[in-house]
N, C-alpha and C positions, 0 to 999 in steps of 0.2 A: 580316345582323348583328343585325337587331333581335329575331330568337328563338331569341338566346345567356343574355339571361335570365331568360325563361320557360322556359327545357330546363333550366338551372340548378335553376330553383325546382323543378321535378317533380321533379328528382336527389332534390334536400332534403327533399321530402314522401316519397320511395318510402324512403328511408334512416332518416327516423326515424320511419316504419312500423316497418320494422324493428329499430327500436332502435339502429339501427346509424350516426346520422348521422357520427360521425368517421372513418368507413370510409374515405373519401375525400376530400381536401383543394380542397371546393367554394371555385372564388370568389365570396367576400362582401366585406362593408365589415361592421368592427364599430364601434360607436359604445361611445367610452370617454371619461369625466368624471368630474370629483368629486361628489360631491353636492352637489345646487343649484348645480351649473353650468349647467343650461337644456338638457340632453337632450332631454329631455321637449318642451319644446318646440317643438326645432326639427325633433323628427320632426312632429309636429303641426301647425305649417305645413307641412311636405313634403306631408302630406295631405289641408291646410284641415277639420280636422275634429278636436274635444274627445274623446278616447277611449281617452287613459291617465290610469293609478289615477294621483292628485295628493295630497298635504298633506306633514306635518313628518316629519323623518327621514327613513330611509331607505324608499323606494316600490317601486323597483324591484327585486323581491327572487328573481326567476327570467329569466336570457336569454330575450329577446324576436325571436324570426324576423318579422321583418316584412317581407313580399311586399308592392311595390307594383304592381300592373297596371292597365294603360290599357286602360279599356271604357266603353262608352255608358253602363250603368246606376252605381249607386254602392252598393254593398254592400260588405257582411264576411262569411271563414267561418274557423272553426280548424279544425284538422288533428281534435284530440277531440271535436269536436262534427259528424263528416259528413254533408251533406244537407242544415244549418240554416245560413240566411241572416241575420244582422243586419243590417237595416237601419237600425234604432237606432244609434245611436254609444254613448248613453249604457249601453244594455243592452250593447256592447261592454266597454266600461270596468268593470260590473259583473261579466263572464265573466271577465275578467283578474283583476279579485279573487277571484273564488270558486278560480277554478285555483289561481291560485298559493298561496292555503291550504289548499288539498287537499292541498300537498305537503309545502311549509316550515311551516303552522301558522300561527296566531292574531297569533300574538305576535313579527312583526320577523324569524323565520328565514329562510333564504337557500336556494338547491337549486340545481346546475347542470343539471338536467332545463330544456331549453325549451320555451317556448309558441312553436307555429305559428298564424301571424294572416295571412290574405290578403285585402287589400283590391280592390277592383275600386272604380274610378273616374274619369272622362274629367276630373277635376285634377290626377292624376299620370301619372309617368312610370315607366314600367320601370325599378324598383329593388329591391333587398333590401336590407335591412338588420338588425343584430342589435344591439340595445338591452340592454346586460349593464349590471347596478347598480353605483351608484356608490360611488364608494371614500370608506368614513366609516372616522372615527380610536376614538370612543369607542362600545363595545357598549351598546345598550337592549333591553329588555323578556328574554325567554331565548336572546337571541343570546349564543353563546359568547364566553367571553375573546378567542378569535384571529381575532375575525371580520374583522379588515381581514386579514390572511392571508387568508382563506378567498374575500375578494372578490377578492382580488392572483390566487391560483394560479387563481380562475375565469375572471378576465379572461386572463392570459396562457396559458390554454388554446387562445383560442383567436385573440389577436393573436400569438402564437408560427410558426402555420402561415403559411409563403410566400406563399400563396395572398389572404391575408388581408387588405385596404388596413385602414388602420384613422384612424377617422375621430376628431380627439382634440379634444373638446370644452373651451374654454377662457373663463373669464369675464375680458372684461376689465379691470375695478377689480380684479382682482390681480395683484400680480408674474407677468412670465412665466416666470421662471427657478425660481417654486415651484410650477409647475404638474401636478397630479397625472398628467392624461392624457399630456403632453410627455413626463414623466421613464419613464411605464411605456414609452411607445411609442420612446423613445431605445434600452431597455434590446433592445429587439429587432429594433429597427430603427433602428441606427446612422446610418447613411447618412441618412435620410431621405429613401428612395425610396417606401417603402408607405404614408406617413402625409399625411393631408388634416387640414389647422390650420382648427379653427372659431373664433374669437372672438365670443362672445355680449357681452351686457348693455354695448355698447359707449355706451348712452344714459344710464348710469348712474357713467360716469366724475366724477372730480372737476373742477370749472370750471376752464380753462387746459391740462391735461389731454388727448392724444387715443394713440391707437393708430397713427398714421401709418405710425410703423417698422416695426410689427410686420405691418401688411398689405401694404405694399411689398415682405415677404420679406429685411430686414437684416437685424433683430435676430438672431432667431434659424431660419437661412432652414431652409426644406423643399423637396424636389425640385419636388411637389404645389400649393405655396404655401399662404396662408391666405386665407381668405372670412370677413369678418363680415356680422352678423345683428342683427336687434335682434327682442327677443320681444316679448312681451304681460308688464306686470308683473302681479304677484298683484291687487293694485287692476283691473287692466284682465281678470281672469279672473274674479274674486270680480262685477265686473260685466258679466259675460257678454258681453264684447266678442266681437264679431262674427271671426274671422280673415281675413277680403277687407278688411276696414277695417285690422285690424293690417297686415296687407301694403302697405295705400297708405300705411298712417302711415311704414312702413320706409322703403320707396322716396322719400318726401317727405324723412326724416331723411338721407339721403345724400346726398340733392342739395342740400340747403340747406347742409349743414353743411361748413367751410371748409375741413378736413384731410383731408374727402371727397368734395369734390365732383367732384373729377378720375379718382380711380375708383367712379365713382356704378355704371357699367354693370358692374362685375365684383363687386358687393356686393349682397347680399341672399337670401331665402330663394329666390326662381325661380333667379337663378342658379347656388347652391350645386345645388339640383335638378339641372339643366341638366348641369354638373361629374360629379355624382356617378352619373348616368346615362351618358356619353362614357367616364368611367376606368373604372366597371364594365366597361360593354362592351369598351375594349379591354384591358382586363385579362385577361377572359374568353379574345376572341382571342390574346393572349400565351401567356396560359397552356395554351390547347386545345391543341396535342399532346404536351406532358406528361401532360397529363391525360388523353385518349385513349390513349396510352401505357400508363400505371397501371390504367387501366380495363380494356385489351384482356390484360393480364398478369393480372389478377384473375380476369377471365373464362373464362380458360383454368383457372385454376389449380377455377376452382369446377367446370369439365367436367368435369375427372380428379377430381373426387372425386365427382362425377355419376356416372361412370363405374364407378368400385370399387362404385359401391352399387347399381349398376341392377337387379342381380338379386338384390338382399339383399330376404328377405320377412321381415318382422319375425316372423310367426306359426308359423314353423318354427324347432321349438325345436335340433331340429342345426345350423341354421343360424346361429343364436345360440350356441351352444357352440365351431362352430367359429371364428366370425369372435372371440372372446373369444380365444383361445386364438392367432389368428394375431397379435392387439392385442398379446399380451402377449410373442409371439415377437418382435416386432418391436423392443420395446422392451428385451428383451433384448440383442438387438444393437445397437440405436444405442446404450447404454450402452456393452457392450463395445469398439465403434469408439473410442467419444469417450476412453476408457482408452487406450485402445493407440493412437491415431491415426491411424488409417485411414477417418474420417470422410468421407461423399461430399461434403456442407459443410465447407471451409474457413473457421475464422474469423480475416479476417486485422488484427480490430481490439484482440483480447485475447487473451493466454493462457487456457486452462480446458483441464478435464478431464487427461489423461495429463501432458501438458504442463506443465500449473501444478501436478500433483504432484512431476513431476520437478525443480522447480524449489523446492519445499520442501525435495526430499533436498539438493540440491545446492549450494544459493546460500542459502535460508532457515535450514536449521538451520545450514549451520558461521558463518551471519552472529550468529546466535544463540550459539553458544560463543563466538565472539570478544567480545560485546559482554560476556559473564560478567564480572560486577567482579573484580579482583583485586589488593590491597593491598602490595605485595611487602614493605611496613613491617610490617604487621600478622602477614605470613605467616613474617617470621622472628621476631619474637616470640612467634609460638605454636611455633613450632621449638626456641626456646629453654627455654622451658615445661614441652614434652612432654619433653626431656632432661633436662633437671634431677629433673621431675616422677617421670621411669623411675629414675634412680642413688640419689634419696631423699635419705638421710643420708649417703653416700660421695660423694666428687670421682673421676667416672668420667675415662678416659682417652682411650676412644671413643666413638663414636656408636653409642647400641645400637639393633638394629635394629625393637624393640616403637617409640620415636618414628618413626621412618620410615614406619614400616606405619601409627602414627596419621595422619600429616600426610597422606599418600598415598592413606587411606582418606577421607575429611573432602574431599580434593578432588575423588576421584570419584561424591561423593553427588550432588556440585553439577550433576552433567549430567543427573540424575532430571528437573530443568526444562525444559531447551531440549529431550529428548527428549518429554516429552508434550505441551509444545505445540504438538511438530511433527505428534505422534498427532494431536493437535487440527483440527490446518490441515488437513490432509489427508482427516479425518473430513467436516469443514465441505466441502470441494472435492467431495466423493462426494456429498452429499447435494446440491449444488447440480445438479451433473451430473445426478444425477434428475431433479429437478423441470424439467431442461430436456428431459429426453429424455419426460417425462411430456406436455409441451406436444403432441404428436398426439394424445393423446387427450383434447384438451380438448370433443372431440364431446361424450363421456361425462364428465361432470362425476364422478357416483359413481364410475365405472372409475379415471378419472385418480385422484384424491382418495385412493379404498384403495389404490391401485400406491402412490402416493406414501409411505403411512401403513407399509405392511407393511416395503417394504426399506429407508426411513428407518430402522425400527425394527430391524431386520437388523441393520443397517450401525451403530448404539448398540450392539448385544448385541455387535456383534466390539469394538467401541472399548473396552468394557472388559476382554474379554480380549487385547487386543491392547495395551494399557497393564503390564495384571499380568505379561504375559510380558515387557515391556521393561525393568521392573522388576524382573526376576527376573534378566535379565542384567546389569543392573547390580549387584544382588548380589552376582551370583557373582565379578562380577571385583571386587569388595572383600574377598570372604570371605579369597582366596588374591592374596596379591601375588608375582608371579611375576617374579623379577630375572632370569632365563635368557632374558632375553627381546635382540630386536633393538636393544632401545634399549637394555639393559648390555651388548652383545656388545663394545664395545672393553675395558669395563673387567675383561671376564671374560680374553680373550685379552691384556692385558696386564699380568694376573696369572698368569697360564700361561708366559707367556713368560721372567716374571722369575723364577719358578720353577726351570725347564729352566736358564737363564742360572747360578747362584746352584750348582746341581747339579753342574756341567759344570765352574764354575769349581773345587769342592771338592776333587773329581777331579782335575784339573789340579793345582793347588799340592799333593794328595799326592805326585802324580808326581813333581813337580819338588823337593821337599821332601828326597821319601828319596833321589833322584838326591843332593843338593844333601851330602847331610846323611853319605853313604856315600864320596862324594868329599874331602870336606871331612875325615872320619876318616883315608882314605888318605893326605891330606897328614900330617898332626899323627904320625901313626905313622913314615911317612919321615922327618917332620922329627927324630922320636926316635932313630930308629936312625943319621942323620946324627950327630948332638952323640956318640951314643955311638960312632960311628967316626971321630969328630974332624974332618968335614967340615960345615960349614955352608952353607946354599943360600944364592944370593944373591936380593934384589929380585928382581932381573928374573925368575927361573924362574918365579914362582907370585905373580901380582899378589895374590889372594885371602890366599895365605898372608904375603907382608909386609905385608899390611893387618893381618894380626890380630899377628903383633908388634912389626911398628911403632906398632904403639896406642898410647894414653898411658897406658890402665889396664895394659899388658902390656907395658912396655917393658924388661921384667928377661930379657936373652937367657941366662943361666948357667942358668934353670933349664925349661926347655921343658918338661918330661916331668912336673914337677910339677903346672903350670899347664893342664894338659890339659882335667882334666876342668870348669877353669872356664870356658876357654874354647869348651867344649860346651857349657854352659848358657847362656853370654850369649849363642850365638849365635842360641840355643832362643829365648831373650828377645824378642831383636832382631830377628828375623826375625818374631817374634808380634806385637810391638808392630807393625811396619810393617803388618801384611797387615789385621788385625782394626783398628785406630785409624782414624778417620778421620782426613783428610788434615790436619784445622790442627793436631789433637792430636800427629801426626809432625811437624811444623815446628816444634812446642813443643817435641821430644824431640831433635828435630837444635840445635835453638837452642841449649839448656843441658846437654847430655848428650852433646858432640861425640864422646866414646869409643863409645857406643853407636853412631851413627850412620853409622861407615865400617865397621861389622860386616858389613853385612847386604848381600850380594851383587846381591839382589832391588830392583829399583827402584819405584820408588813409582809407582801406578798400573796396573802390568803386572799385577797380581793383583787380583779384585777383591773388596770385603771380604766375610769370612763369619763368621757368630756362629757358628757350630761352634766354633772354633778358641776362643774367650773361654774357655772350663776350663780349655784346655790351656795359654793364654798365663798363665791368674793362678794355674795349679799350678808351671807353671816357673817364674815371680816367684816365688813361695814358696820353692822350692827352691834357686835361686842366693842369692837374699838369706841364707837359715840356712846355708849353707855358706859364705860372706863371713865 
């Protein structure tokens, strides 16, 4: 077990060789605090030795990898300086300034590029650790406006990874509940399984004053627990105190002192040491065959690309031509897949590609017509507008159909919107589809790059023809409004129908009219040639014909033969007024014109009305009246 992390630390060194340290989610411990909360320090006792950059403001201004290793001699080396040994601590301390202005500059800037520092010496213990700067609130010198952002997303880059304990430095003369390291280390590690609680400058409390609760683990407990510490103040650096003397002075501070004295043995910097060496290590072991796991699938995957290239010779220029040419086949189809979906990956965390475009046709754009404002107040006041606005100077009768075409036109322009923004969405889904189907050929940085650039710019040059044509059918169905359509089809067929109806009846009441009208002579002529043979009919034979002289207008029976032809006409009348009148103006004409109203053989309703017949009703009105 004890060389889980030393394999660790050579992970760490071969990987950012390579540039590649987040490749793989090494276990580490990161050390997080605010500024001038005693970092600094307490790495420093960890390695009884003066050898990080010190003074005001912010110091540490690039993640610090720090390797500790147990060896007989006591030296230093960085990963950018190979072959070279400090022995100096202070010529160490100088290397760490010179680097870290190499990168971030003169003047207070920041980088998450890290320094590799590996100590060899028989006062520590196997450990690593990662020293990230600490969290300040106001920018100096040309540190940017959002530099405490820029310290935040640094630090939780890399207290984010599982793998990660993370070691949360706290002073104690401050509130714990405002503490910067607690609240980052809360936000990602809830629980409080990954996180080791430091308490510094516990000697620097107010009189009365101690930490008790909070290293018993009540206040606010951790899985891990908390370890206090007591540093070296600036007085006791500025006078070049010795660190084995700070150590005794610690260890004497815990024993004597009365709210510590009962965990004297679980306090101080050997034993944080001691801690942070055991949870490494079984961390390490916890974690080892996940991480084996993730390694041996990495491994494979880099064979098979070992593989595709083993016989690629860069200096054969067909060879280059062709493998260009299978890149770019290749990416033609995983686009096409990811469109149509037939993808050999399933993604079963998100829509994309065919999928989330079918889901613009379907669910986005009619989500987008329904959200379309629409006024129904507003929308017949323009109704009423465009009517008025068409008749002008005359009070029209109908509705003419130039406002319908306005109103009707005005609200089909309205979908020019939700239709291009769907163009939009669906443009945007294409183009992102690329640039995922572009990620194989992230080998070739240039390759990828022009793919990406050329059918981006494709896939623009249709968007605007693919707009102008949407808009062009929207034109077209405003130019022409087509009422022939399914959604008039009842009110087409139920003007056809009352058509035919209206026809059919006309036809009818002729029939029954000249039936009515040739019968109705028959009688009146019997009835004459009766009186002139001195027989008269009685009621009963002919109900029709003692209606008409038992009437009240015709009650004069001496003269039958005279009264003929009036009796034609009124019945011309009366038969017109029932058929053509509607029905309450015949209830008017039975009410006070009882004579009229037992004329008419035809009952009311059996006929239905027709304006043909209105000439012929107010010619016969003419004509019976001047004969009166």
């Amino acid at each position: 077990m004890e060389g889980l992390i030393p394999l660790v630390n050579r992970l760490q060194d071969a990987f950012a060789a390579l540039g590649q340290s987040c490749l793989l989610d090494l276990p580490q411990i990161a050390v997080v605090g605010g500024q001038s909360a005693g970092k600094s320090s307490v790495l420093e006792n960890c390695v009884s030795r003066d050898f990080l950059p010190r003074g005001s403001g912010i110091v540490t201004r690039r993640p610090l990898v720090l390797q500790l290793i147990t060896a007989k001699t006591e030296y230093a080396e960085f990963l950018h300086c190979k072959g070279r040994k400090f022995t100096d601590f202070d010529e160490v301390r100088q290397e760490i300034e010179v680097e870290t202005d190499r990168i971030t500059g003169v003047n207070k800037g920041i980088s998450s590029i890290p320094i590799n520092l590996r100590i060899y010496s028989p006062h520590v213990l196997s450990l690593t650790l990662i020293d990230l700067p600490g969290i300040t609130k106001v920018p100096v010198g040309d540190q940017p406006p959002d530099i405490e952002q820029q310290i935040r997303d640094m630090i939780m880059q890399f207290i984010s990874r599982e793998n990660c304990l993370i070691l949360a430095v706290t002073p104690a003369n401050t509130d714990l509940a405002n503490s910067d390291a607690l609240k980052l280390a809360k936000e990602v590690d809830p629980q409080g399984l990954r996180t080791i609680g430091v308490i510094t400058k516990l000697d620097l409390m107010d009189e009365g004053t101690d930490a008790r609760e909070i290293l018993e683990n009540k206040l606010l407990p951790l899985r891990r627990g908390y370890i206090g510490v007591v540093n070296r103040s600036q007085k006791d650096i500025d006078g070049k105190k010795d660190i084995k003397a700070a150590l005794l002075a610690e260890r004497k501070f815990f024993l004597s002192h009365p709210a510590y004295r009962h965990m004297a043995d679980r306090m101080g910097t050997p034993y944080l040491q001691k801690v942070l060496n055991q949870q490494l290590t079984n961390h390490i072991r916890d974690t080892l065959p996940a991480f084996r796991s993730k390694l041996q699938s990495q491994l494979l995957s880099i064979e098979h690309e070992v593989e595709v290239y083993k016989n690629f010779r860069p200096e054969d220029p067909t060879r280059k031509t062709k493998a260009l040419l299978q890149m770019v086949q290749q990416f033609s189809v995983d686009f096409e897949k990811r469109i149509e979906g037939s993808g050999d990956q399933v993604d079963t965390l998100e829509l994309s590609g065919g999928a989330k475009i079918n889901r613009i046709f379907h669910e986005r754009f009619p989500f987008e017509l329904v959200k379309m404002e629409f006024n129904e107040k507003e929308l017949r006041r323009e109704i009423s507008y465009a009517i008025k606005n068409i008749h002008g100077i005359r009070t029209g009768l109908f509705t003419p159909d130039m406002a319908f075409e306005a109103i009707v036109k005005k609200q089909i322009v309205k979908l020019k919107g939700p239709c291009l923004k769907s163009v939009d969405l669906v443009m945007q889904e294409l183009i992102n589809t690329v640039k995922k189907c572009t990620k194989k050929l992230a080998t070739y940085p240039r390759l990828c790059e022009e793919t990406e650039r050329i059918v981006a710019g494709y896939i623009r040059e249709r968007e605007e023809k693919t707009k102008d044509q949407v808009l062009l059918l929207i034109d077209i169905q405003v130019s022409y409004i087509n009422t022939n359509h399914e959604d008039f089809i009842g009110f087409a067929k139920y003007v056809y129908r009352d058509f035919v109806i209206k026809t059919l009846s006309g036809f009818l009441f002729c029939f029954v009219f000249v039936g009515f009208f040739t019968k109705f002579k028959t009688q009146v002529l019997n009835c004459d040639m009766s009186v002139k043979n001195g027989s008269w009919p009685s009621r009963g034979q002919d109900n029709n014909l003692s209606a008409i002289y038992f009437s009240s207008s015709f009650s004069d029976r001496k003269k039958p033969a005279k009264n003929t032809p009036y009796i034609l006409m009124v019945c011309v009348v009366t038969l017109g007024s029932h058929i053509v009148q509607p029905p309450a103006q015949r209830r008017v004409n039975a009410e006070y014109r009882p004579g009229y109203s037992g004329l008419c053989p035809i009952r009311s309703g059996k006929i239905p009305t027709l304006e043909i017949l209105q000439p012929v009703y107010a010619a016969c009105s003419n004509a019976c009246l001047s004969s009166l």
